[in-house]
N, C-alpha and C positions, 0 to 999 in steps of 0.2 A: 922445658916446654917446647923447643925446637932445636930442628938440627942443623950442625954449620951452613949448612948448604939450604936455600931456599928451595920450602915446598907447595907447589901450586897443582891441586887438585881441578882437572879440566872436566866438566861434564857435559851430558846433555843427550836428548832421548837418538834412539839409532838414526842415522840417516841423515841427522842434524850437518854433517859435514867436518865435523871434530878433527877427522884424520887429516884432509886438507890443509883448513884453519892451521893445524899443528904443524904440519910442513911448512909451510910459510913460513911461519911465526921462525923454524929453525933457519930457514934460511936469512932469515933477518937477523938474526942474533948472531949469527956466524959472521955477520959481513960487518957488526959491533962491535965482536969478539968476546961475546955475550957469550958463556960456555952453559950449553943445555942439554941434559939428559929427559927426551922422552919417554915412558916407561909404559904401554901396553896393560893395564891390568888385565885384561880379560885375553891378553898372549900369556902373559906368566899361570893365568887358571889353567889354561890352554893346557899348556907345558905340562904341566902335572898332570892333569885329567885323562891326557894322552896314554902318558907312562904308565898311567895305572889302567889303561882300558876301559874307562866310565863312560867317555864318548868316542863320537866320530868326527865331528867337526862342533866348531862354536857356538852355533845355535841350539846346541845341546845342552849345554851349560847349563841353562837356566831353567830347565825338565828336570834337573837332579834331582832326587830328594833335596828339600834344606839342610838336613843336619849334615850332608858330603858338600854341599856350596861352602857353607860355614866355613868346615875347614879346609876348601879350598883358597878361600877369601882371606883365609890368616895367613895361611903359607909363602900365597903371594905378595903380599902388605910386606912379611919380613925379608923376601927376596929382592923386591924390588929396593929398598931400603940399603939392603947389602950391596948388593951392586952401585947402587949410586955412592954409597961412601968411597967405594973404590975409584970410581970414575971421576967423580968431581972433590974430594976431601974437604976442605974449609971453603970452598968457593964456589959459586955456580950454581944453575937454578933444575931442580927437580921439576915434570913437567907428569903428571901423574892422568892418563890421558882412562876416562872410567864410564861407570855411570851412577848419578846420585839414587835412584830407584830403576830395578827390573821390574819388568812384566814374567811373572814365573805361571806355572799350572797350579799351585799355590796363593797365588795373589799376590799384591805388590808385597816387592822386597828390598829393603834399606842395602842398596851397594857401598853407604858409609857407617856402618853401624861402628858404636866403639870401641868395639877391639882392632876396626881398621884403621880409625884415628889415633889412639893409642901407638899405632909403630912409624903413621905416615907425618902426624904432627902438622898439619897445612898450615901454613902463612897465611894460604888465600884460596877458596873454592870459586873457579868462575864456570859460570854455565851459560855455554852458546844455546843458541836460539835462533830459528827461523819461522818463518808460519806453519800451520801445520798442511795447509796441503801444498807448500813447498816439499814439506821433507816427505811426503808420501810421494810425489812425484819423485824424489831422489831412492829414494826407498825401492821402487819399481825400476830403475832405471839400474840397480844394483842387483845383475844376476847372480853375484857370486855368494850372497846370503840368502835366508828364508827369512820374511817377515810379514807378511802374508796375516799371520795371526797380531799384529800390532792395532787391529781393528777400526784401518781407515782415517780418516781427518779426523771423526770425532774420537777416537780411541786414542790417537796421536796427542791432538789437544786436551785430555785427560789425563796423559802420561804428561807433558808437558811442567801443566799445573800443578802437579803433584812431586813433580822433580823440583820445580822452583821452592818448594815448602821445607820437601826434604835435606835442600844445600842449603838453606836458612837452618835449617835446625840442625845441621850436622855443624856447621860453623859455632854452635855456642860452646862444645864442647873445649875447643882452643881459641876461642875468641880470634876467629879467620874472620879477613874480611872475606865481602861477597861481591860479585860484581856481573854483569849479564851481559854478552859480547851479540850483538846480532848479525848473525853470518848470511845478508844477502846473496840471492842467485849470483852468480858470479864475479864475487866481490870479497874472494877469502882471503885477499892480502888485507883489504881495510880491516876486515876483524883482528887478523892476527898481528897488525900493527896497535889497532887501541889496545887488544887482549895484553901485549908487550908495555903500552906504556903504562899497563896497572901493575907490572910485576915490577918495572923500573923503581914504583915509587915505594916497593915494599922495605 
């Protein structure tokens, strides 16, 4: 039912500040001696989607066809998986950094569906949270992605709601807890320190 090494599935819609939060959170764990592997899902789709030519950059991703996400989405789950057993073996905390629901040209799409839980096994799904025209401001403020089509505060706040539902229902598969981290304007140590003392207590 899980693997030596604790697994904590991080979510939360784009913009939200996840990458930060995460950084933090590593540097605090290193000064514990906390050993943490972060893992990128949507760097390891990256990675493959590359090699094979299907896109250009990462905002691509999520235009695929579904049935080529699908098996991007497995490939990655088992990589990410491999690598951490090597990195951390019986000890240390996997930090699965995602999203619980995409916005695709298809419609919402389950970023945990279970064939991803099946390889990643979580302990614990947490999903950061800000308001939503916090993260539209962060979102604008990010020229190095497209999200433009995310459809505003109220588009935001729709994705939101609908990602809190999806890490509630993705958790029953392995009876994960859940927990919701709020990552104030610039306040991302406080998160990634509560975020830290829920993985403490796993």
């Amino acid at each position: 039912m899980r693997h030596p090494f604790r697994v904590v599935i991080v979510t939360g819609v784009p913009g939200v500040g996840k990458t930060t939060v995460l950084t933090k959170l590593g540097e605090i764990a290193e000064k514990e001696g906390i050993r943490v592997k972060v893992a990128n899902y949507g760097s390891y789709m990256l990675e493959t989607a590359l090699r094979e030519g299907l896109v250009e950059n990462r905002d691509q991703l999520r235009h695929l066809p579904l049935r080529r996400q699908l098996e991007l989405q497995r490939l990655a789950a088992r990589r990410i998986i491999e690598d951490a057993s090597k990195e951390l073996g019986d000890n240390g905390v996997l930090i699965v950094d995602t999203h619980a629901l995409v916005r695709t040209s298809a419609g919402y799409w389950p970023g945990l569906p279970r064939h991803v839980l099946d390889e990643l096994k979580p302990d614990m799904i947490a999903v950061i949270e800000a308001r939503p025209e916090v993260i539209v401001e962060r979102q604008a403020r990010d020229k190095g992605r497209y999200r433009a089509d995310m459809g505003g505060v109220e588009g935001v706040a729709r994705l939101m709601e609908n990602a809190r539902a999806a890490s509630l229902a993705s958790a029953v598969h392995y009876a994960s807890t859940v927990v919701f981290v709020e990552n104030r304007e610039g306040a991302p140590e406080e998160a990634a320190t509560e975020l830290l003392g829920y993985i403490r207590n796993l």
